[in-house]
N, C-alpha and C positions, 0 to 999 in steps of 0.2 A: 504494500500500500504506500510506504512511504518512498519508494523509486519510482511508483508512478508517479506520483506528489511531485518530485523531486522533476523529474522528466515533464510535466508540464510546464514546471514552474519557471526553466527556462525557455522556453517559447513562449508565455505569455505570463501575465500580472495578476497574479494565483497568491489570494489568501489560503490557506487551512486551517481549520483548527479539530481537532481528534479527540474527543472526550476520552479519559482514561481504559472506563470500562468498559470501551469499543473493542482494544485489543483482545481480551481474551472471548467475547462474541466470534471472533472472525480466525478464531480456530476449527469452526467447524467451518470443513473444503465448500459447502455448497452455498451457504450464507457467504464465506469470504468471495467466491466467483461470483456470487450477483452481485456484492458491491465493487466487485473489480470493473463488473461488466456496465453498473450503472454510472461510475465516476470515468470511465473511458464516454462514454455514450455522452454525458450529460457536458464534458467539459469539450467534446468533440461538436456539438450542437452550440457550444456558448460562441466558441471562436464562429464557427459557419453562420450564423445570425444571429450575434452580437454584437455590440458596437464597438468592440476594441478597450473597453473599460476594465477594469479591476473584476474578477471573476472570485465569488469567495465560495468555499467550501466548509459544509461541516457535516463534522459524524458524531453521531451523538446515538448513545441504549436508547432504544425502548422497549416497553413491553419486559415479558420476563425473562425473554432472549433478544430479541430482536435488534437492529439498528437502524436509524434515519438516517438518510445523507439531504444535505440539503444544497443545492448548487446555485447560486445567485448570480445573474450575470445582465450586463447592459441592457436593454433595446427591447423591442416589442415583439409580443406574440403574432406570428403571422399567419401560420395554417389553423385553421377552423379543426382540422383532424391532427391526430398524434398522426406523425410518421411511424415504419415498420418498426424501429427502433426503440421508440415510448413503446409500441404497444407487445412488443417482443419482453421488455422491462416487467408490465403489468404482469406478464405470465409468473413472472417470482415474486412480486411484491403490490402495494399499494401505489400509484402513481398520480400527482398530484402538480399540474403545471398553470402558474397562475402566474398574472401580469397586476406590479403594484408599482408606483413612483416611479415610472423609467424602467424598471428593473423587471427581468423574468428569474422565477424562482422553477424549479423541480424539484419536488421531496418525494422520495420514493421510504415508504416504511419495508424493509424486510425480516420476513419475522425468521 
């Protein structure tokens, strides 16, 4: 998690922040590969239409395993529809893409 972190963060302007009791959530392989697969997706989607702004990230528990990620990045929602992508997401988790102050947010919960 933290090489991908690390590998965005040079190509673009990438906050994180990791809540502690995220790490040992994301020792089971299946829950760690959907948040591998939603922080690739979701940071892959901020750069393609976003505006070039500060992109932040967070991972935070919930639930009584589960993790949120939460992705914030520039610019306005454009398709009326999730792409293959979000809705490929959906199939592991909760998915949640909302437009507030300039900003698009994606929170995906996976439990």
């Amino acid at each position: 998690m933290r090489a991908l972190i690390d590998s965005w963060s040079s190509a673009i302007d990438l906050r994180a922040r990791i809540g502690d009791a995220v790490w040992e959530r994301l020792g089971d392989p299946q829950r760690a590969s959907a948040v591998v697969d939603t922080l690739s997706e979701g940071l892959a989607n901020a750069v393609r239409h976003g505006d070039g702004s500060a992109v932040e990230v967070e991972l935070r528990p919930t639930g009584a395993d589960g993790v949120e990620l939460l992705i914030q990045s520039g610019g306005a929602l454009g398709a009326t529809r999730p792409g293959i992508g979000l809705r490929q997401l959906a199939e592991r988790g909760t998915v949640a893409l909302r437009e507030a102050a300039g900003r698009v947010e994606l929170a995906v919960v996976i439990p």
